[in-house]
SEZA-241996 format. One record per residue (C-alpha): residue in three letters; x, y, z. Coordinates in steps of 0.25 Angstrom, whole numbers, padded with zeros to 4 digits, m for minus. Last residue first. Layout:
N
{"ALA"; {X; Y; Z}}
...
END
This chain:
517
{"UNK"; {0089; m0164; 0018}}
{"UNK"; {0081; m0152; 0012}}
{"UNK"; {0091; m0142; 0021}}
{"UNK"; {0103; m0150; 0016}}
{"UNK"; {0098; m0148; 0002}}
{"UNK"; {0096; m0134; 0002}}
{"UNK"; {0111; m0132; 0010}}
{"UNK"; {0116; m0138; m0004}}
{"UNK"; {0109; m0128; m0010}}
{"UNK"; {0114; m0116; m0004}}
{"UNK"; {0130; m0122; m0006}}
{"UNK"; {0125; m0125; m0020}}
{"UNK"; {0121; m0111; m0022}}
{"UNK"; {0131; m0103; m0016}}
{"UNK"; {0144; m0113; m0023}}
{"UNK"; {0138; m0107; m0037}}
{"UNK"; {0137; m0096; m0033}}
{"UNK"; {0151; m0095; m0029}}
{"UNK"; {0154; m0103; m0041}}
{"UNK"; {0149; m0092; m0052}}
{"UNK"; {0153; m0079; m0042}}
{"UNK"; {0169; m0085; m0038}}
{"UNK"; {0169; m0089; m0053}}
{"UNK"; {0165; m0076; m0059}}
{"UNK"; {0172; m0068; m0049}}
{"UNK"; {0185; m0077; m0053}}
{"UNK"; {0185; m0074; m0068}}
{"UNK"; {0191; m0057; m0067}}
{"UNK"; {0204; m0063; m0071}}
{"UNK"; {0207; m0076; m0076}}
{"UNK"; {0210; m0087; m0065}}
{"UNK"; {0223; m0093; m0066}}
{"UNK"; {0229; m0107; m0066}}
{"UNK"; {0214; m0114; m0065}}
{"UNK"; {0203; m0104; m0063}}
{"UNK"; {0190; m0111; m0061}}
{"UNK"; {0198; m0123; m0053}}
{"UNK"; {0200; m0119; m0039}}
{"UNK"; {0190; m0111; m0031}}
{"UNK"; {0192; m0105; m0018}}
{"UNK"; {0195; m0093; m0028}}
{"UNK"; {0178; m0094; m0031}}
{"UNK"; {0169; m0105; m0026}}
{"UNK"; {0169; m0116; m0017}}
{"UNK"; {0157; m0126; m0011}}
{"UNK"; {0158; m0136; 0001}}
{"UNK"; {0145; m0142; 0005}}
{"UNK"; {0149; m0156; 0000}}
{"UNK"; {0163; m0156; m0003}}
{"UNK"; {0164; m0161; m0018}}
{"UNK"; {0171; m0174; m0021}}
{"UNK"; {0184; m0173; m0029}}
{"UNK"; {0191; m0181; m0017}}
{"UNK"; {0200; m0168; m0016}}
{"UNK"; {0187; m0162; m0012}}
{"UNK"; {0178; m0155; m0020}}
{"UNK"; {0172; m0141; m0016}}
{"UNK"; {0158; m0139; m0024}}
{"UNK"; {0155; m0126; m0033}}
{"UNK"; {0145; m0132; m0040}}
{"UNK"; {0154; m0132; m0053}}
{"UNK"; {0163; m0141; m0044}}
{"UNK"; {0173; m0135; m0035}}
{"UNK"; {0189; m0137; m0031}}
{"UNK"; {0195; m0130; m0020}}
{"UNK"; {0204; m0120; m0024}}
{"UNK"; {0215; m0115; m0035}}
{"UNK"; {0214; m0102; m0043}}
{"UNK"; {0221; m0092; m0032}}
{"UNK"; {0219; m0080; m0036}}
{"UNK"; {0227; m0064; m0035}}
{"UNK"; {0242; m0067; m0031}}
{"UNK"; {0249; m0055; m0037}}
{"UNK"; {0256; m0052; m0049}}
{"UNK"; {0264; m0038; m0051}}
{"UNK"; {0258; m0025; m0060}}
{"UNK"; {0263; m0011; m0058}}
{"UNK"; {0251; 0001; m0064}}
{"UNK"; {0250; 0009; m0076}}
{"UNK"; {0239; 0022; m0080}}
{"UNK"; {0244; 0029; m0092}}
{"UNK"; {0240; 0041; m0094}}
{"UNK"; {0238; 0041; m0106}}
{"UNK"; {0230; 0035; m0118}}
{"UNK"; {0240; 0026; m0127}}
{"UNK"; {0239; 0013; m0119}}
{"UNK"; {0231; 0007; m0130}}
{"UNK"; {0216; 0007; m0124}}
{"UNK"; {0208; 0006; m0137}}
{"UNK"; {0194; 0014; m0133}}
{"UNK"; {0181; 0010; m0136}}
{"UNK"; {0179; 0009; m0122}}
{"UNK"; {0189; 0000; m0119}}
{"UNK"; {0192; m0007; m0132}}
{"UNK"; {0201; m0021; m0132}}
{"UNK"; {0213; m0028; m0133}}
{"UNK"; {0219; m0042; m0131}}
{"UNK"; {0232; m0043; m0127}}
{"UNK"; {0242; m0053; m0138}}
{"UNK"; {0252; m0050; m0132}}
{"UNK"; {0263; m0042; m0141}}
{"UNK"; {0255; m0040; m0154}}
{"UNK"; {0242; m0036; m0145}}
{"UNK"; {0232; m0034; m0155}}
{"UNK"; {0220; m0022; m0155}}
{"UNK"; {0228; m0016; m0165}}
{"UNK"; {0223; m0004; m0155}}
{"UNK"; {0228; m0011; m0145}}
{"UNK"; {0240; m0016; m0151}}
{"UNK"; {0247; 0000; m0156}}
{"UNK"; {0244; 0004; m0141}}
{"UNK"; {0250; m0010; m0136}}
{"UNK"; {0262; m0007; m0144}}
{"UNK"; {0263; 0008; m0141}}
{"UNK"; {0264; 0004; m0126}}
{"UNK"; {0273; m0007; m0126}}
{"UNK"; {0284; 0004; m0136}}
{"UNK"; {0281; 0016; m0124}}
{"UNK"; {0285; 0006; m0115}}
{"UNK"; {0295; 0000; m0120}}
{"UNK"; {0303; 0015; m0122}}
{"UNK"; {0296; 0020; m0109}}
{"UNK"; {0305; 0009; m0101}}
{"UNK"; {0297; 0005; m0087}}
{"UNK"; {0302; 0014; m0075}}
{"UNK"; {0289; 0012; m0069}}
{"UNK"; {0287; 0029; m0068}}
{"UNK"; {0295; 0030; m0079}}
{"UNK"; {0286; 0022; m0090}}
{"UNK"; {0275; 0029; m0085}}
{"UNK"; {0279; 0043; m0086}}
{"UNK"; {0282; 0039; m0101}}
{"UNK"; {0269; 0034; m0104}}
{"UNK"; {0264; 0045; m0099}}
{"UNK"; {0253; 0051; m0093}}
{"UNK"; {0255; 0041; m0082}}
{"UNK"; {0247; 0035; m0070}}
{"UNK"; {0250; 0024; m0059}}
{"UNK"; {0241; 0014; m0056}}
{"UNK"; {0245; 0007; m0042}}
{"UNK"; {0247; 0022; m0034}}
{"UNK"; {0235; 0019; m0026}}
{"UNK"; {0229; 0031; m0030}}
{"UNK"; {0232; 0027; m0044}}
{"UNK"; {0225; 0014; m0041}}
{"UNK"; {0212; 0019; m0036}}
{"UNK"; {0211; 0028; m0047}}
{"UNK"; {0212; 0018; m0059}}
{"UNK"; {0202; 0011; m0049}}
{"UNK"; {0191; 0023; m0048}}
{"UNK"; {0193; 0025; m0063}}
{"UNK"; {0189; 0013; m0066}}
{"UNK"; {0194; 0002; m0073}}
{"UNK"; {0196; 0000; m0089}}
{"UNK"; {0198; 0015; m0090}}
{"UNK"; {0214; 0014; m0088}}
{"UNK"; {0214; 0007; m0101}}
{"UNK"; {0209; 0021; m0107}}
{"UNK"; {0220; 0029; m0098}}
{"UNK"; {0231; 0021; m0103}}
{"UNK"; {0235; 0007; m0096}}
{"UNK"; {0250; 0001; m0091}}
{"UNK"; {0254; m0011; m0082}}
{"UNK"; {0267; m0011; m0077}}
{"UNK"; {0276; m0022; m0073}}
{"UNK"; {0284; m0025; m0061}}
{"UNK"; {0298; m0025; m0061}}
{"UNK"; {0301; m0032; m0049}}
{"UNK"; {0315; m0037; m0043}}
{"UNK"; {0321; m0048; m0042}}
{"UNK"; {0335; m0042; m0048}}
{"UNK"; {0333; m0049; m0061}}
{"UNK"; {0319; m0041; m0062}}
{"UNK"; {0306; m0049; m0059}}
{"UNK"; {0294; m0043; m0067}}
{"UNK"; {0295; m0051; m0081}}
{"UNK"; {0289; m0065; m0079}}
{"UNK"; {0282; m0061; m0066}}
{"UNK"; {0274; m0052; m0075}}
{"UNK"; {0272; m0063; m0086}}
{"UNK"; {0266; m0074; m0076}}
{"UNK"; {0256; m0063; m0070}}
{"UNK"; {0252; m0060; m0084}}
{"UNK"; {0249; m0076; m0088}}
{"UNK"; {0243; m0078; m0075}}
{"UNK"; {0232; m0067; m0076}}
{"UNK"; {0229; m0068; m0089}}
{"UNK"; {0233; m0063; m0101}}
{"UNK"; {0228; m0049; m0103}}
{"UNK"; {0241; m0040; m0100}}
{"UNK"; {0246; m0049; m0111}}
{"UNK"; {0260; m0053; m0106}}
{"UNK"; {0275; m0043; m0107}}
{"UNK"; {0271; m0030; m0113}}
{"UNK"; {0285; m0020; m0112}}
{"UNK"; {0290; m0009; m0105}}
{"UNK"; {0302; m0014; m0105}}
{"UNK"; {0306; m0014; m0089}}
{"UNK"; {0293; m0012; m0083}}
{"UNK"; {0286; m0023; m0090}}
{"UNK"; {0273; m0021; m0095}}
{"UNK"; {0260; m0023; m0095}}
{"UNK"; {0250; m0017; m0104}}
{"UNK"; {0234; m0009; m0104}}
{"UNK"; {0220; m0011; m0109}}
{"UNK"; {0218; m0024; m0102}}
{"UNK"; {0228; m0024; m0093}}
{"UNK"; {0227; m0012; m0087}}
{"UNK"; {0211; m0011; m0088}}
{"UNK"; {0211; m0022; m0078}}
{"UNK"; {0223; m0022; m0071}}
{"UNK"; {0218; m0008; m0065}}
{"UNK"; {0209; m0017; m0057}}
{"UNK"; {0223; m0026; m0054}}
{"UNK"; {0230; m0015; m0050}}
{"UNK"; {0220; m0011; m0039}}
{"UNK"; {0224; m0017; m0027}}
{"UNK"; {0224; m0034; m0027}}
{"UNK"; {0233; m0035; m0014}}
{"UNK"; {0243; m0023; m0012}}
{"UNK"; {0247; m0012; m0022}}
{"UNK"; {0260; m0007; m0030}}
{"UNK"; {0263; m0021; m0035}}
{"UNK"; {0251; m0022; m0042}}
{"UNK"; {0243; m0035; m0046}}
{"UNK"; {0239; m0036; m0061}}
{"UNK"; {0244; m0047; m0064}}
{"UNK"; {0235; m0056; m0054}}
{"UNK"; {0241; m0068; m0049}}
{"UNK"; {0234; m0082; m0048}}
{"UNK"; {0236; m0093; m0040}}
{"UNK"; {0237; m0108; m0046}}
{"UNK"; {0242; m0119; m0036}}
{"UNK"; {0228; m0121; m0029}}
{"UNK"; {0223; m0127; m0044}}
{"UNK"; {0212; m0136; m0037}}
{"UNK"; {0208; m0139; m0023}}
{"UNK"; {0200; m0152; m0018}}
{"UNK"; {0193; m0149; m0003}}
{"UNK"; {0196; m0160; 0007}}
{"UNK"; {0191; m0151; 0020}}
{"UNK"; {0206; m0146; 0023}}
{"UNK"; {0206; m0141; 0009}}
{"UNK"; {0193; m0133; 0010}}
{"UNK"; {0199; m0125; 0023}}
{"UNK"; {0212; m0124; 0016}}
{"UNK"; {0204; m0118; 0003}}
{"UNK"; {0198; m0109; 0015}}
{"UNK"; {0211; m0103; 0022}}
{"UNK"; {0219; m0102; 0008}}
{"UNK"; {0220; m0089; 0009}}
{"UNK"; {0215; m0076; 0002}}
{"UNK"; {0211; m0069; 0014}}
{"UNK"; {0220; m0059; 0013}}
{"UNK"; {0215; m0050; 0004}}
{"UNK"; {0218; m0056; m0011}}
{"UNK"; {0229; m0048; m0022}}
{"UNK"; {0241; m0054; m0018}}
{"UNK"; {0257; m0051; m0021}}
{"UNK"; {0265; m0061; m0024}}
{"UNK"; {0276; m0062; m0011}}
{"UNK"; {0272; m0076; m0006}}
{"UNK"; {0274; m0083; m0020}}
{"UNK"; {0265; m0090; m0030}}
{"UNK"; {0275; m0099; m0035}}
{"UNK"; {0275; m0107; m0022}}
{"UNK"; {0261; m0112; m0026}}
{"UNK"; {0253; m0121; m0015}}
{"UNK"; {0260; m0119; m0003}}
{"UNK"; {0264; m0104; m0008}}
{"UNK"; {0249; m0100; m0010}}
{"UNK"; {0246; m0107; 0003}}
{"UNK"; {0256; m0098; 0013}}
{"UNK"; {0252; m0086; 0003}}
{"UNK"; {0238; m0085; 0006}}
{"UNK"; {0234; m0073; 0000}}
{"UNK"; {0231; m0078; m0012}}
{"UNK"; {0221; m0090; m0006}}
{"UNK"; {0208; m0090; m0014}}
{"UNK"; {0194; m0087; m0012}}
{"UNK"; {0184; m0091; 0000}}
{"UNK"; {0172; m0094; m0009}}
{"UNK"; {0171; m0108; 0000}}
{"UNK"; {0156; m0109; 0000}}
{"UNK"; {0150; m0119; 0011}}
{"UNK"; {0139; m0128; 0009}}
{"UNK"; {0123; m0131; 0012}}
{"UNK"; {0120; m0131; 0027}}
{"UNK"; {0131; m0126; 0033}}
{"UNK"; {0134; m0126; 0049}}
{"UNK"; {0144; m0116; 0054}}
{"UNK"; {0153; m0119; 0064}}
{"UNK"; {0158; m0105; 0071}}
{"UNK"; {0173; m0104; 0077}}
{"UNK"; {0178; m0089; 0080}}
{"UNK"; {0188; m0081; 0075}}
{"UNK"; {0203; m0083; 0074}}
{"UNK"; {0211; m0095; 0071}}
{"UNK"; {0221; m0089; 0062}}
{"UNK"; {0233; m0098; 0061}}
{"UNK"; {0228; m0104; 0049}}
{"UNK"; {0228; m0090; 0042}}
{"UNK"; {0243; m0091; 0042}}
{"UNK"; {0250; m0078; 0044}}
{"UNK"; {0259; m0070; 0036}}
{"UNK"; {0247; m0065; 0028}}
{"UNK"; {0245; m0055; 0041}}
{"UNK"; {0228; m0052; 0038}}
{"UNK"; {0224; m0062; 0049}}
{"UNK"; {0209; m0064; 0047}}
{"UNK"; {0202; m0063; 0060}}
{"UNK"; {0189; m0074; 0061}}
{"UNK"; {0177; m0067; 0068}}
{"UNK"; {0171; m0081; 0064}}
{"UNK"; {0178; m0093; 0062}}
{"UNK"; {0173; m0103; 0054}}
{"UNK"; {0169; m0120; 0055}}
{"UNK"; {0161; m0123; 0042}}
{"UNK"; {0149; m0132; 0041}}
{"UNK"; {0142; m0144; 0032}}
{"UNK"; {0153; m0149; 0024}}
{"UNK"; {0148; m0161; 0019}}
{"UNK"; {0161; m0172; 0020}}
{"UNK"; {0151; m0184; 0025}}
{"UNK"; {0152; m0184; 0039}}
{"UNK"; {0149; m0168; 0039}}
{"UNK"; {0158; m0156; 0037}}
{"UNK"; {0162; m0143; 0044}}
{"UNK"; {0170; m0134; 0034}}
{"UNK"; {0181; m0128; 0042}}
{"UNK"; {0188; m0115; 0045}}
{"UNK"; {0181; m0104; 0038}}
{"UNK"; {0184; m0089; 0043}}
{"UNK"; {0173; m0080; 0046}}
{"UNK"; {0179; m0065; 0048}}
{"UNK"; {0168; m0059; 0038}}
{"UNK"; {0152; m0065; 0039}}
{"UNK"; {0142; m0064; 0028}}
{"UNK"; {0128; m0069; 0034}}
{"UNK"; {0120; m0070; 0021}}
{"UNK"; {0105; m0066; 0020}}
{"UNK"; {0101; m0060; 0007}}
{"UNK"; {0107; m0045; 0010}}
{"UNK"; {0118; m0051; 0014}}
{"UNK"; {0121; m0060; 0001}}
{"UNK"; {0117; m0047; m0006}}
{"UNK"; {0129; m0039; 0001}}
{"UNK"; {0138; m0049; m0001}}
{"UNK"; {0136; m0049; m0015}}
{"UNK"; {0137; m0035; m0016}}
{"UNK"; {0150; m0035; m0010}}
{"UNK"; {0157; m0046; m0017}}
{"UNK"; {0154; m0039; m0031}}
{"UNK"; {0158; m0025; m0028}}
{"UNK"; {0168; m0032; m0021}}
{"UNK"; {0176; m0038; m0031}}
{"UNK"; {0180; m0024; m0036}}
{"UNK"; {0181; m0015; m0047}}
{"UNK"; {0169; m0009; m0045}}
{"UNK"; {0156; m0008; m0053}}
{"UNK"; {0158; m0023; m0055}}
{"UNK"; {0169; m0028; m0065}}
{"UNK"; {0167; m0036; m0078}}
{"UNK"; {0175; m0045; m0085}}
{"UNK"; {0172; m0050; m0099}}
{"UNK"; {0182; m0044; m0109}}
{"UNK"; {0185; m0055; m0118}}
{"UNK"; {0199; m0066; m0119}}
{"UNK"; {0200; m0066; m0104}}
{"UNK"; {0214; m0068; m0100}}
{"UNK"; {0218; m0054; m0093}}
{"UNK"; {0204; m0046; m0089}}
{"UNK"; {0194; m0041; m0100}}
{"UNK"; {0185; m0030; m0096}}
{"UNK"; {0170; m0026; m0096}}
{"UNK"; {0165; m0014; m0089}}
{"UNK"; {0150; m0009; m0085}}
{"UNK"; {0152; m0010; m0069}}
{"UNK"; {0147; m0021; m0063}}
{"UNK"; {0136; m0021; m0050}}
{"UNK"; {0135; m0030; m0042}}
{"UNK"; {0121; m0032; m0032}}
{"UNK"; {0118; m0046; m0033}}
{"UNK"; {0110; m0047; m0044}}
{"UNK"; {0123; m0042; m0053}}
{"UNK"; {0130; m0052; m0046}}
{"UNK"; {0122; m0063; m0054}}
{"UNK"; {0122; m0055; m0066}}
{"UNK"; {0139; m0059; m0064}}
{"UNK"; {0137; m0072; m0060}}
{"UNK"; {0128; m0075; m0073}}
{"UNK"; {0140; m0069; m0079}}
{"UNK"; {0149; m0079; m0074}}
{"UNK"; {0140; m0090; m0076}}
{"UNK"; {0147; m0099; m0089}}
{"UNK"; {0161; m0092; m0086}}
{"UNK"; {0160; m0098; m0070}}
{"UNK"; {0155; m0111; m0073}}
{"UNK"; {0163; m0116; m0085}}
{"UNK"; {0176; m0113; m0077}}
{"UNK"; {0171; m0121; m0066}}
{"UNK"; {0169; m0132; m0076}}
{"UNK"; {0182; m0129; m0084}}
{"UNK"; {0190; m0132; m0071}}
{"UNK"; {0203; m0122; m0076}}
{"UNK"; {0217; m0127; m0077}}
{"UNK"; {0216; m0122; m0091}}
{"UNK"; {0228; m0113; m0088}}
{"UNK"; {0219; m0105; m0080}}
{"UNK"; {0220; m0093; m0089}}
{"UNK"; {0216; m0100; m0101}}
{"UNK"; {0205; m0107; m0094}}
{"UNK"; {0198; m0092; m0090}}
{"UNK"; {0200; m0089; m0105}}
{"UNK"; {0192; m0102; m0110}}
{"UNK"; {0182; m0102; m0099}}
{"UNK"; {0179; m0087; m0104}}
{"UNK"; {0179; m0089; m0118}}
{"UNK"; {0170; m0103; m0115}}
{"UNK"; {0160; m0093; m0109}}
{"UNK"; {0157; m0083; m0120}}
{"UNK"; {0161; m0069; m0121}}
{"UNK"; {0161; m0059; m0136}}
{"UNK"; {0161; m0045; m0130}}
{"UNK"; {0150; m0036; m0135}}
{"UNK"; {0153; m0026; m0126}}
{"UNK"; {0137; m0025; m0122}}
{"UNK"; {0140; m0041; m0120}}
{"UNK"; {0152; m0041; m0112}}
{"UNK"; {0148; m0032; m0102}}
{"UNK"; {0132; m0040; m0102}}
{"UNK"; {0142; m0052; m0099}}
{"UNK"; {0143; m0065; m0107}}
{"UNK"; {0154; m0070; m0099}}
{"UNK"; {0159; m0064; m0085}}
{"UNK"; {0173; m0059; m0080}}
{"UNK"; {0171; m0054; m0068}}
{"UNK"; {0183; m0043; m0063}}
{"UNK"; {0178; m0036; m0048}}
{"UNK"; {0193; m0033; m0044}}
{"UNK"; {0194; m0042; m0033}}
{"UNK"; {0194; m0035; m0019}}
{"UNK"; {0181; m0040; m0014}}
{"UNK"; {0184; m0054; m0020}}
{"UNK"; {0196; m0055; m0015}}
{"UNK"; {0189; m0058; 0001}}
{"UNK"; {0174; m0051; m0002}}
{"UNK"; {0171; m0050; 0015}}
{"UNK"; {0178; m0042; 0025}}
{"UNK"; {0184; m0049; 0038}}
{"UNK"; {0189; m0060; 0030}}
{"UNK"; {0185; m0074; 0034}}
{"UNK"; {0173; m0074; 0026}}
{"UNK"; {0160; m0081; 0028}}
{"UNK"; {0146; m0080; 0019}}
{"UNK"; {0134; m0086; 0027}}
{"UNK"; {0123; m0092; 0019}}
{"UNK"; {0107; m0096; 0021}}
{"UNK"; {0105; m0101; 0007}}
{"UNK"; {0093; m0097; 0000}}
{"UNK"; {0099; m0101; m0013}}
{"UNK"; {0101; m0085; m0015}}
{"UNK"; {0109; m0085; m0003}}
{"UNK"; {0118; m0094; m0008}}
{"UNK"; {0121; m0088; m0020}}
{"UNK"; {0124; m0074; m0012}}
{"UNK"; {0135; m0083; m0003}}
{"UNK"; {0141; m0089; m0016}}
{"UNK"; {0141; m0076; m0021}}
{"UNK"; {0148; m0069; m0009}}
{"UNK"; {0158; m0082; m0008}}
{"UNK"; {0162; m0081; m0024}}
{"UNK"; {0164; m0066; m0024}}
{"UNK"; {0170; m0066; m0011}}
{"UNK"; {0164; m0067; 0003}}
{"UNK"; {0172; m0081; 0008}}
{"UNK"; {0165; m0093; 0013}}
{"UNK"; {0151; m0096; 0011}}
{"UNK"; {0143; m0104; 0019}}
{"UNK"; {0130; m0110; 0015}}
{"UNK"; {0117; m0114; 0021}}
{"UNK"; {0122; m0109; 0037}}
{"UNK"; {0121; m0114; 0052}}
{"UNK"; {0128; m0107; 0062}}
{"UNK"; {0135; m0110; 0076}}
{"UNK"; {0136; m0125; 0073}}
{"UNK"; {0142; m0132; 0086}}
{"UNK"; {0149; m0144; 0081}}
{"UNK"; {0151; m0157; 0088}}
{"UNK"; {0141; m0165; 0079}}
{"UNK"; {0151; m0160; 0068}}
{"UNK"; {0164; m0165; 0073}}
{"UNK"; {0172; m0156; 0067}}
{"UNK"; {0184; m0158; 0056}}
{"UNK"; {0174; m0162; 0047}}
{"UNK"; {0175; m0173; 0037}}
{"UNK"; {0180; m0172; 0022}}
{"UNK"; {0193; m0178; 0027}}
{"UNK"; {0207; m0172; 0026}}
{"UNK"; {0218; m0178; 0019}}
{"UNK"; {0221; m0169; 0010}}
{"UNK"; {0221; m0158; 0019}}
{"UNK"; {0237; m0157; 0023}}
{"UNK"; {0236; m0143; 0017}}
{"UNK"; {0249; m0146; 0010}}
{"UNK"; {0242; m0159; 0005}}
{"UNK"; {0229; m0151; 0000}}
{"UNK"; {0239; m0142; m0005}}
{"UNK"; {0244; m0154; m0015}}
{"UNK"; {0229; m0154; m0021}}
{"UNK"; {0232; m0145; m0034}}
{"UNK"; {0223; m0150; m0043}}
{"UNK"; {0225; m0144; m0055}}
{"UNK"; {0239; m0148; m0057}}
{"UNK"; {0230; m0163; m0060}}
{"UNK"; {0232; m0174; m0049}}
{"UNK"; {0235; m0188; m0051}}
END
């Protein structure tokens, strides 16, 4: 009988249960145009470390995107890496270990979480993190604590951006040999009598079709190439938020007009791919949404980097009382459940409520991106409580009484209502008593997708036989398992870095053994 946590009735909508682990191609008849160690598929943060670990085995490695720009969510993710044991934590003198940290990430995944994959990114996290540091990231010195974590432990590069991380990856795997190529769409994996998968059908020059109306079946462009791979390929090609047509086959409740924080190529096009070829998936049904997505912006924006010192040293309220309504530092699911609970009006209209910080809270991010979103009219600024309450028509009296409250725990340092931890910044109590008064409209959006292809701790693809895919490997939001109901924010760079290198190496060094044999 099968668990909720394996979620295998898409295989059947799929109508790819059935499939053998042979290849669709005649291999004799194939005409390999390139011959490669290891491919990676997909240039975010697990497929650029994948692709610099299997470089650094002395693999000779191409890394593949269909998108015509590499990084994919990565490059546009907000830079949050929550490590253990970190020099930040330790000048702070913060109190971390690793069971903490397994133990807050399976709280928010409803303990649906597989504990062994868990174990492997908290135990080498931090050893990611020095890891990057060799490879040319630079972190800036600050140390916060997202929604659901029970310490501060999440660090930022010098940026507030994915890509300060993605980037110099790439740039080092290029440096030491990799061909990176954009606009090279997967197809098929190409695989032997016996199941190996020892090549991949593309498409190069392949036009991704930016109209979300369309299905990205029906795109056919680019050109054919059969590559031959020696050791294995990485599938570090993310999660399927964007694909609305899948999200709805597999979980109505998620539905098509939720906004959506991933670039378009968020689809199901690669889990298909290993689905077709008998790949096992797990937990497909759970997709996150973020809290801290904006109404007044498109896509991930900049609301959720404000979230950040919002949240943490700020309240939410309802617009029509004024009032707290959830710990602004629950986790993810736990405050995206509590906003839809309150924000539809009888009429079916939205309410949508407003998330509040003074000028020390404000100093959680940079000043760059407290700028950035005032010139984009998503943070709004107010010398006054009063000009505030009147600009979202949010009654001063509840207001004013929300805000005294929070101002009297914090410096109590106990949340009577919520029970919201607090802490210093700077030596400094923030307590929403130092105008102005910076505020911004929060609404949920589609942000992860915490169900995928199931691994091993070696980062091997299983089938639905439970027997792992030789030569196939995953890593990251392709992934399912780590996260269980809900990922816990600023945890998936450390998983897509740990398992990428992880999937790197053993797809180098099972291309070793096939050149000793």
């Amino acid at each position: 009988m099968k668990s909720r946590r394996d979620f295998l009735g898409t295989l059947a909508l799929l109508s790819s249960a059935a499939i053998a682990p042979t290849s669709a191609f005649a291999i004799d008849e194939i005409k390999w145009d390139e011959e490669w160690d290891v491919l990676v598929v997909g240039s975010g943060f697990a497929g650029s470390s994948a692709t610099c670990q299997a470089l650094d085995e002395g693999a000779k490695t191409i890394m593949i995107d269909k998108m015509p720009v590499l990084g994919g969510n990565s490059a546009i993710n907000g830079g949050a890496f929550a490590v253990v044991n970190s020099n930040y934590q330790k000048v702070r003198g913060i109190v971390d270990s690793y069971d903490l940290y397994v133990k807050d990430i399976l709280k928010a995944g409803l303990g649906l979480n597989r504990m062994d994959l868990v174990e492997v990114i908290a135990k080498n996290g931090n050893d990611a993190y020095e890891w990057t540091l060799k490879k040319g990231v630079y972190y800036r010195d600050a140390l916060g604590q997202f929604g659901g974590h029970s310490v501060p432990r999440t660090i930022w590069p010098e940026i507030n951006s994915g890509g300060k991380i993605t980037i110099p990856l790439q740039e080092y795997a290029m440096k030491h040999g990799a061909t990176i190529r954009t606009r090279v769409i997967l197809d098929d994996f190409i695989r032997d009598e016996n199941g190996k998968i020892i090549g991949a059908k593309v498409r190069e020059n392949h036009d991704f079709d930016f109209d979300k109306s369309k299905d990205e079946a029906d795109n056919k462009s680019g050109d054919v190439k059969f590559y031959k791979i020696n050791g294995g390929i990485v599938m570090a090609t993310g999660g399927f938020s964007y694909d609305i047509k899948f999200r709805q086959e597999i979980n109505k409740d998620v539905t098509p007009d939720l906004g959506c924080t991933n670039h378009y190529g968020a689809t199901a096009q690669a889990l298909k791919v290993m689905m077709k070829n008998g790949a096992s998936t797990v937990d497909l049904k759970w997709i996150q949404l973020g809290p801290w997505g904006s109404p007044d912006e498109e896509g991930f924006g900049i609301a959720p980097v404000f979230a950040i010192p919002a949240f943490s040293y700020g309240v939410m309220v309802d617009a029509r009382t004024g009032k707290r309504f959830v710990n602004e530092l629950a986790d993810r699911r736990i405050r995206s459940e509590a906003i839809f609970k309150i924000h539809k009006n009888p009429d079916g209209s939205l309410t949508h409520p407003i998330v509040i910080c003074d000028s020390i809270g404000a100093q959680g991010t940079t000043k760059a991106n407290v700028q950035r979103g005032i010139d984009k009219g998503v943070i709004r600024v107010f010398d006054t409580l009063e000009k505030l309450a009147k600009f979202y028509s949010i009654p001063y009296d509840g207001l004013k009484q929300t805000v005294d409250n929070y101002t009297k725990y914090a410096h109590a340092g106990k949340d009577e209502e919520f029970d919201k931890p607090f802490f210093k910044f700077k030596d400094m109590v923030p307590d929403l008593s130092k105008p102005p008064f910076y505020a911004w409209r929060a609404i949920p959006k589609v942000h992860h997708t915490m169900g995928g292809v199931k691994i091993d701790t070696n980062a091997r693809v299983y089938d639905t036989n439970d027997k792992p895919i030789e030569g196939l490997f995953a890593a990251g939001e392709a992934v399912g398992g780590p996260h269980g109901a809900s990922r816990l924010g600023s945890c998936a760079i450390p998983d897509c870095l740990v398992f990428g290198r992880i999937a790197g190496k053993n797809a180098a060094t099972l291309a070793k053994k096939e050149k000793k044999c």
